[in-house]
C-alpha positions, -999 to 999 in steps of 0.1 A, spaced: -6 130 400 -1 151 371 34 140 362 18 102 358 -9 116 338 17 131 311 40 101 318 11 81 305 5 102 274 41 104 264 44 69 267 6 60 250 23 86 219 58 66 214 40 33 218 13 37 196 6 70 175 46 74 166 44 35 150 11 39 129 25 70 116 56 53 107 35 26 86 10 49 68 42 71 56 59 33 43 23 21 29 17 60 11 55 60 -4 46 22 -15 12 33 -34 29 64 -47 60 46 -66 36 14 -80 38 19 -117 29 0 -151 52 -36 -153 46 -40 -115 32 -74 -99 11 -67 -71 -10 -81 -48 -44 -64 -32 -54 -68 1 -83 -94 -11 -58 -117 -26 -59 -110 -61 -23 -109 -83 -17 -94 -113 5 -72 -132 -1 -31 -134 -7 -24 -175 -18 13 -166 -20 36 -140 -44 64 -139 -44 92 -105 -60 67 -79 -69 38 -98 -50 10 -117 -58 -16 -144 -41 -51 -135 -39 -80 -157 -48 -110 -136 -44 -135 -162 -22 -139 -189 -35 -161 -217 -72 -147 -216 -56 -111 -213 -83 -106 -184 -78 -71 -165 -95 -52 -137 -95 -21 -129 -88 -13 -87 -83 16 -64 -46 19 -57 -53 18 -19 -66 -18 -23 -29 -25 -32 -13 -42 1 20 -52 -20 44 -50 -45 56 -83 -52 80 -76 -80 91 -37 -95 93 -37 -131 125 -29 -144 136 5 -155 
């Protein structure tokens, strides 16, 4: 009975734990390298280019002939559509 009980776990781990961990690592490496030139894309739909970046926050312009910007939380980035270039 016990081996079936730790079959279960191991199996619960690589199906389920193992995966999310992968993801947070990809979405953490994907908020850590979006920098100013970037278009992104937040998770409530918005699109604009990063003019700034500032610790946890970044200022996006969402439209370009007004100049309008907002200012978001970098973890309300879901994208990056396209990387400025270097």
């Amino acid at each position: 009975m016990l081996i079936y009980v730790v079959g279960v776990v191991i199996l619960l781990y690589f199906l389920t734990i193992l995966p999310g961990k992968r993801k947070n690592k990809k979405t953490r490496q994907m908020h850590d390298s979006v920098k100013a030139g970037d278009t992104i894309s937040t998770i409530g739909g918005i699109i604009g280019t990063v003019t700034e970046r500032d610790g946890d926050t970044v200022v996006i312009r969402t439209d370009e002939t007004t100049g309008t910007t907002m200012r978001i939380v970098i973890f309300a980035v879901q994208s990056v559509i396209e990387q400025a270039d270097a």
